[in-house]
PASEBA-1860 file (N, C-alpha, C; in nm, 3 decimals):
! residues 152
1> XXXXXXXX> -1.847/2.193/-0.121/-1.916/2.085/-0.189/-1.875/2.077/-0.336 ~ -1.848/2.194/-0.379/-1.783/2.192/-0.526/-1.681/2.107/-0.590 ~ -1.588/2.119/-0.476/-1.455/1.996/-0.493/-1.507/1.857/-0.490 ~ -1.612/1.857/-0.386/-1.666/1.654/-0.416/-1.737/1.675/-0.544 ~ -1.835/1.781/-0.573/-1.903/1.737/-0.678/-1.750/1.713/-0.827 ~ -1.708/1.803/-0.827/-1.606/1.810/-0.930/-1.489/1.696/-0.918 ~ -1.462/1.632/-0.800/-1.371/1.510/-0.841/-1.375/1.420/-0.948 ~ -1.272/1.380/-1.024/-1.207/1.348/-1.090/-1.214/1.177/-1.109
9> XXXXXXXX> -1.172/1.160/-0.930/-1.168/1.024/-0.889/-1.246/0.975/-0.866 ~ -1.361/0.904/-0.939/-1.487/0.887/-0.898/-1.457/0.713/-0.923 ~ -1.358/0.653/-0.911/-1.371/0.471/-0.934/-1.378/0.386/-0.808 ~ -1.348/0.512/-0.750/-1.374/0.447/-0.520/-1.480/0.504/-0.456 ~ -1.595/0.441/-0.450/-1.734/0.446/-0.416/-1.666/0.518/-0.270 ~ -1.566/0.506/-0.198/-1.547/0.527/-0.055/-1.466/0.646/-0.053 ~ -1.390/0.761/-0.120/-1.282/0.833/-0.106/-1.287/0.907/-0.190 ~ -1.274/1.023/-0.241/-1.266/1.129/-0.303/-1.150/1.221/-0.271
17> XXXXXXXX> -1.012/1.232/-0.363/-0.907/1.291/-0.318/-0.953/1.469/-0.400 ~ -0.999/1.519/-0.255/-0.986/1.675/-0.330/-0.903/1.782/-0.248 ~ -0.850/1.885/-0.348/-0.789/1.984/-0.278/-0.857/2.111/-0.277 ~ -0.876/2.182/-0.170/-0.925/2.331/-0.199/-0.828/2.382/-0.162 ~ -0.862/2.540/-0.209/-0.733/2.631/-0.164/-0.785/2.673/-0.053 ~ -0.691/2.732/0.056/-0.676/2.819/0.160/-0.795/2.945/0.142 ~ -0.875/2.896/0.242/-0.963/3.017/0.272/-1.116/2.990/0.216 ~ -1.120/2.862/0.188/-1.252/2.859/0.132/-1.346/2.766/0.274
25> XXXXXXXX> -1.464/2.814/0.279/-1.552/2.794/0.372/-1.649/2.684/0.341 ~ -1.660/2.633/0.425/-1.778/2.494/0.404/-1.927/2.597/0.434 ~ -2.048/2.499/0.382/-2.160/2.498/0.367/-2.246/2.536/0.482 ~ -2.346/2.511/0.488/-2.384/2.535/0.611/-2.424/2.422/0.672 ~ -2.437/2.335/0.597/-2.448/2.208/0.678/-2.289/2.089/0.702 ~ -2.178/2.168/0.690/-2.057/2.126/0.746/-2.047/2.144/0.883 ~ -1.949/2.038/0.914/-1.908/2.070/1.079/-1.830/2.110/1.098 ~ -1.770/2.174/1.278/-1.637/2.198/1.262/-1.517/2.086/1.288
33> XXXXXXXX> -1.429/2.147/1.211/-1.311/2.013/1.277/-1.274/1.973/1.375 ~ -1.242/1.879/1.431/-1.192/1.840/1.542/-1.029/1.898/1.558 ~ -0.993/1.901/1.462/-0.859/1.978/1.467/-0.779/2.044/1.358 ~ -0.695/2.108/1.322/-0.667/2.190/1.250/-0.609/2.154/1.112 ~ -0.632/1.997/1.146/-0.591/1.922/0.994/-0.724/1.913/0.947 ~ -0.820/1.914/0.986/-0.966/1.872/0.952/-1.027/1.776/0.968 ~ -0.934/1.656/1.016/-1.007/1.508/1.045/-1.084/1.546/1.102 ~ -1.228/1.425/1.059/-1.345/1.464/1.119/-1.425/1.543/1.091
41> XXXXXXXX> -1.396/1.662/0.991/-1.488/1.751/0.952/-1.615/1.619/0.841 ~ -1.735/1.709/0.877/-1.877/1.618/0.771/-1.894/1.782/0.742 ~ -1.931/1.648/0.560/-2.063/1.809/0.464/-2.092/1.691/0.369 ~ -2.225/1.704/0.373/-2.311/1.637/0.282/-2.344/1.756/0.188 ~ -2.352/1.659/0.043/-2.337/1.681/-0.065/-2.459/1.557/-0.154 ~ -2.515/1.642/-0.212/-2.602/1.529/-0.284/-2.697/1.455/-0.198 ~ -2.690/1.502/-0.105/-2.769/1.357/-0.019/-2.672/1.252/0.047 ~ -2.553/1.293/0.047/-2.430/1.187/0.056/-2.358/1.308/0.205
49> XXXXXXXX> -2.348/1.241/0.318/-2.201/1.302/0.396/-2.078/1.217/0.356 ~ -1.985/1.347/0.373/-1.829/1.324/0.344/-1.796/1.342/0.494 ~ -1.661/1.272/0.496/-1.561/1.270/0.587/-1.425/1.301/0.565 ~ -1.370/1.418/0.605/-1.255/1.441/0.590/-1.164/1.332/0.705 ~ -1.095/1.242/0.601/-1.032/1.121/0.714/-0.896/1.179/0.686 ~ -0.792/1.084/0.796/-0.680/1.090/0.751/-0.629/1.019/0.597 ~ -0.515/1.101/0.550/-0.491/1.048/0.403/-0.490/0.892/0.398 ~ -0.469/0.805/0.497/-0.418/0.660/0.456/-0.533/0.615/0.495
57> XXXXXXXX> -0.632/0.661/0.528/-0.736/0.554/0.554/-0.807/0.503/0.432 ~ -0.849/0.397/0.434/-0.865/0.295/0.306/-0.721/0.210/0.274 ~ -0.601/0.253/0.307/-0.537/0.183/0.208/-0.530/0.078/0.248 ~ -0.477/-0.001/0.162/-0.399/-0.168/0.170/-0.272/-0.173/0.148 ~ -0.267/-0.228/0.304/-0.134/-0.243/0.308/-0.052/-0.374/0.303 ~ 0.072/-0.390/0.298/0.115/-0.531/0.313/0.216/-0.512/0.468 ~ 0.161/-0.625/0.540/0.224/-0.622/0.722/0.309/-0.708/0.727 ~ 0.301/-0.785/0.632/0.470/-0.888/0.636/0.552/-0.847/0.761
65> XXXXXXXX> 0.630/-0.762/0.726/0.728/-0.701/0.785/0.717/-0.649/0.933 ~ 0.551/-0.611/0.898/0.532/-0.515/1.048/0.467/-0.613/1.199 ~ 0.441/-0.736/1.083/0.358/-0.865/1.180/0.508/-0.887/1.286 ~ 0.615/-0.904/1.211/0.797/-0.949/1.218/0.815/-0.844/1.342 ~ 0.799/-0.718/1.402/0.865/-0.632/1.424/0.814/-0.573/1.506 ~ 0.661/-0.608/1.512/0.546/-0.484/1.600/0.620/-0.507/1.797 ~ 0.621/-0.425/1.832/0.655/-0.407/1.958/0.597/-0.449/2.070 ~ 0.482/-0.489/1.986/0.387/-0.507/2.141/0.342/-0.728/2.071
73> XXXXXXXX> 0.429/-0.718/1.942/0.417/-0.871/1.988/0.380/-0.878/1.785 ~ 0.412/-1.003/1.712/0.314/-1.040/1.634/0.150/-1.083/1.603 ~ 0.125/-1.147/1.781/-0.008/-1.148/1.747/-0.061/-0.983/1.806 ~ -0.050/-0.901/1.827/-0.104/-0.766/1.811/-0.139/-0.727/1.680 ~ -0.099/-0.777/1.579/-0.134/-0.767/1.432/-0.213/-0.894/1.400 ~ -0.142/-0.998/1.430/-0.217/-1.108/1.363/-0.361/-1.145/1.397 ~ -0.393/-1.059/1.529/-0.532/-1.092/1.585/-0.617/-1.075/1.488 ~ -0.623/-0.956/1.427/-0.720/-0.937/1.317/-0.755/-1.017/1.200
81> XXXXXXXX> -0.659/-1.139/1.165/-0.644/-1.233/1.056/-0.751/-1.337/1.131 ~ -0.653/-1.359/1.278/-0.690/-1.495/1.306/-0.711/-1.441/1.474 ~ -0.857/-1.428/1.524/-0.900/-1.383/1.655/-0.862/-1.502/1.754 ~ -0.834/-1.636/1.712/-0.777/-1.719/1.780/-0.682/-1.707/1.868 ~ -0.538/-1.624/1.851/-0.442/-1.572/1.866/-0.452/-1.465/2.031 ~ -0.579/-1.445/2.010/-0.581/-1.335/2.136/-0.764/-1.383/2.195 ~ -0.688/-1.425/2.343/-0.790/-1.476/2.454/-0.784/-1.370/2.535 ~ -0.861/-1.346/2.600/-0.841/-1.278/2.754/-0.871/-1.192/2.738
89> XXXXXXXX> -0.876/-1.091/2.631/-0.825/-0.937/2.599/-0.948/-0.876/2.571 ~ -1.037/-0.783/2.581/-1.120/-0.721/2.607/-1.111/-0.660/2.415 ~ -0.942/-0.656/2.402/-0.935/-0.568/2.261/-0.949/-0.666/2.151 ~ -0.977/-0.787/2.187/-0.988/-0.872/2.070/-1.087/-0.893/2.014 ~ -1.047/-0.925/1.862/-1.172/-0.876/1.779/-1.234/-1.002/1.782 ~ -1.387/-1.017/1.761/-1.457/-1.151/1.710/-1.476/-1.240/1.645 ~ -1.413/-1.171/1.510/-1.445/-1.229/1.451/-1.346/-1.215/1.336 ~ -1.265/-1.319/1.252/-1.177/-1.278/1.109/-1.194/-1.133/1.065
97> XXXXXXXX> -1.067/-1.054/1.070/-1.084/-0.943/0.945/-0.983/-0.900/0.870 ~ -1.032/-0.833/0.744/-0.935/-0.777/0.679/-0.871/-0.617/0.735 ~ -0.940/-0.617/0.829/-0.903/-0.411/0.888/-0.832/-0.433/0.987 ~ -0.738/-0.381/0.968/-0.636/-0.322/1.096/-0.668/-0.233/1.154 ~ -0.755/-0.176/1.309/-0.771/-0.024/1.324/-0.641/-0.005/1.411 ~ -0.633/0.177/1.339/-0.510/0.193/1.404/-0.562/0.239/1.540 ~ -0.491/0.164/1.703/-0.601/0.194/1.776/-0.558/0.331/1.856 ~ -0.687/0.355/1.945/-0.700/0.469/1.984/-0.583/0.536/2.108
105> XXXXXXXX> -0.534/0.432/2.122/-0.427/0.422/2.225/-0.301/0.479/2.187 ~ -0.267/0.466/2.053/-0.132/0.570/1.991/-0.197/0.689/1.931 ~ -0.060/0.762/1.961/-0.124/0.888/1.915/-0.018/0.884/1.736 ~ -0.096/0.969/1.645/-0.044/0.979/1.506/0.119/1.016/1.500 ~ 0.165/1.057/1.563/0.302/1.110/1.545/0.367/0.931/1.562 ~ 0.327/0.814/1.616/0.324/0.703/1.643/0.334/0.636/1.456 ~ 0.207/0.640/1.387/0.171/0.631/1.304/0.262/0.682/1.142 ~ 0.301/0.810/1.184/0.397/0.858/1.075/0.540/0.833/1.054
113> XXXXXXXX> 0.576/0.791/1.200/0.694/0.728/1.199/0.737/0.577/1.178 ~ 0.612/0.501/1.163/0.586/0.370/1.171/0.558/0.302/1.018 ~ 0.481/0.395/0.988/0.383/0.328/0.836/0.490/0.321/0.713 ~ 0.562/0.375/0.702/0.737/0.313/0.615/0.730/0.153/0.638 ~ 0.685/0.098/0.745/0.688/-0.058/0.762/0.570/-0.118/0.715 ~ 0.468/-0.077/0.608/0.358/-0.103/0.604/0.350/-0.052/0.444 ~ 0.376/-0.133/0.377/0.426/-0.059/0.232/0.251/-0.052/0.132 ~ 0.210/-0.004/0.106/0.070/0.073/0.073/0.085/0.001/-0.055
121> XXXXXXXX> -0.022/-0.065/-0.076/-0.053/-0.215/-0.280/-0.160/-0.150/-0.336 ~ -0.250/-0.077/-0.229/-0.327/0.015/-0.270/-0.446/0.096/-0.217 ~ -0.566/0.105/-0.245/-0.689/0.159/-0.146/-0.782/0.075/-0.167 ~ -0.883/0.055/-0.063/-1.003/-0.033/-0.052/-1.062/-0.010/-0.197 ~ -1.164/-0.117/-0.230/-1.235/-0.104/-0.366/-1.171/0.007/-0.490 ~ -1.070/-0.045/-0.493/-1.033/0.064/-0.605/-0.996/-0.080/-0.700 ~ -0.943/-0.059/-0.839/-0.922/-0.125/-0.924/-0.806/-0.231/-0.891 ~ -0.826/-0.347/-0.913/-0.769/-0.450/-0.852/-0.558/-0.474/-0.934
129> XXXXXXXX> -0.484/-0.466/-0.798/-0.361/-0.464/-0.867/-0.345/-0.588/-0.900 ~ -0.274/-0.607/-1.031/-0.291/-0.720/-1.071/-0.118/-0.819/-1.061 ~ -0.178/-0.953/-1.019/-0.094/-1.022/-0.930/0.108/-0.971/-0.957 ~ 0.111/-0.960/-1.065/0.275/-0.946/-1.112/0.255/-0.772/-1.090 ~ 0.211/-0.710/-1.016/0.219/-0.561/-0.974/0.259/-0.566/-0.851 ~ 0.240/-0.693/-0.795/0.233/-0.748/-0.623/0.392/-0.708/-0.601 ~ 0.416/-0.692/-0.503/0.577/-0.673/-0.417/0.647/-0.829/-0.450 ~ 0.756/-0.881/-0.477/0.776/-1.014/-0.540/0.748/-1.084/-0.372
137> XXXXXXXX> 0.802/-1.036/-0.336/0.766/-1.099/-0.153/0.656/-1.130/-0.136 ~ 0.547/-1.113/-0.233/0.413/-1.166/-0.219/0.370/-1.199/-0.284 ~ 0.415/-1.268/-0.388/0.395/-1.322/-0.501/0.390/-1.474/-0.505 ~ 0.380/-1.549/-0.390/0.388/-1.651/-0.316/0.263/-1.736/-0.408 ~ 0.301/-1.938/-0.383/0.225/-2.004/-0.469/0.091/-1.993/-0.358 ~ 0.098/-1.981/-0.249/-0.015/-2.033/-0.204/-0.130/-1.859/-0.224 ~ -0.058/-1.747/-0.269/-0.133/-1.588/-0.287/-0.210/-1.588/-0.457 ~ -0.114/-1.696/-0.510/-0.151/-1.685/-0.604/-0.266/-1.777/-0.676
145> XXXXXXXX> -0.277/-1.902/-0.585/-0.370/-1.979/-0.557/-0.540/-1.897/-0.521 ~ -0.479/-1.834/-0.410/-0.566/-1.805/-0.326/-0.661/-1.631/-0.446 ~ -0.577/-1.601/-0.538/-0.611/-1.516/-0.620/-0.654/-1.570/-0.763 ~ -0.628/-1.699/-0.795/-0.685/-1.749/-0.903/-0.594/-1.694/-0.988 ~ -0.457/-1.650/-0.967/-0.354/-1.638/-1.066/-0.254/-1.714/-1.095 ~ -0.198/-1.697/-1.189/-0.019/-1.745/-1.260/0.012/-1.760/-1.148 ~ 0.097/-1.889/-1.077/0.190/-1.845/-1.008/0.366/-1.815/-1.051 ~ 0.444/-1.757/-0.954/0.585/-1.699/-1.025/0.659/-1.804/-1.116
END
């Protein structure tokens, strides 16, 4: 609990990047891991449970590329924008979103070899990148519209 209380990074209400060293023991109200990376481990702190997630969860990514390329189709990605795209399917979502889940059907070794196509702009609620930080590939009039910025 020391490492959450002592983070550093306190500007993402959702994530706390901490490191402990080797050999230090959780609380007594921690769980055990589901596996030997720790995903999944909980310890509340403060009145607050933590989740040890995988490192990329939260981020924002840009799918340009990966909408172009995904294997199992573009609307396999695009469903989540626009649920229109996918009828029939039991896996389709309801409703507009901004979350991609990575689903339960690949396994991570899937994921590490993949996410190079998924270039990371930043993490959920963290401080907003500002439009000319954007990848120029997205720097588009209608992004910049849609952001209330300069366009290029």
């Amino acid at each position: 609990s020391s490492a959450i209380q002592g983070a550093t990074d306190t500007t993402n209400p959702h994530v706390r990047d901490v490191r402990i060293s080797a050999g230090t023991t959780c609380d007594a109200t921690s769980t055990v891991p589901e596996s030997t990376s720790g995903v999944g481990m909980t310890i509340t702190v403060d009145g607050q449970c933590w989740q040890h997630v995988h490192p990329d969860e939260f981020n924002v990514v840009d799918a340009t590329y990966w909408v172009t390329t995904h294997p199992g189709g573009a609307d396999a990605i695009r469903k989540f924008a626009d649920p229109s795209v996918c009828t029939g399917n039991a896996n389709c979502p309801t409703a507009a979103t901004n979350v991609m889940p990575f689903p339960a059907s690949h396994d991570m070794e899937r994921w590490d070899r993949k996410s190079q196509w998924l270039p990371v702009l930043g993490r959920l609620d963290e401080p907003n990148v500002p439009f000319d930080g954007l990848p120029e590939t997205l720097q588009t009039l209608v992004l910049a519209e849609d952001f209330n910025a300069n366009p290029p």
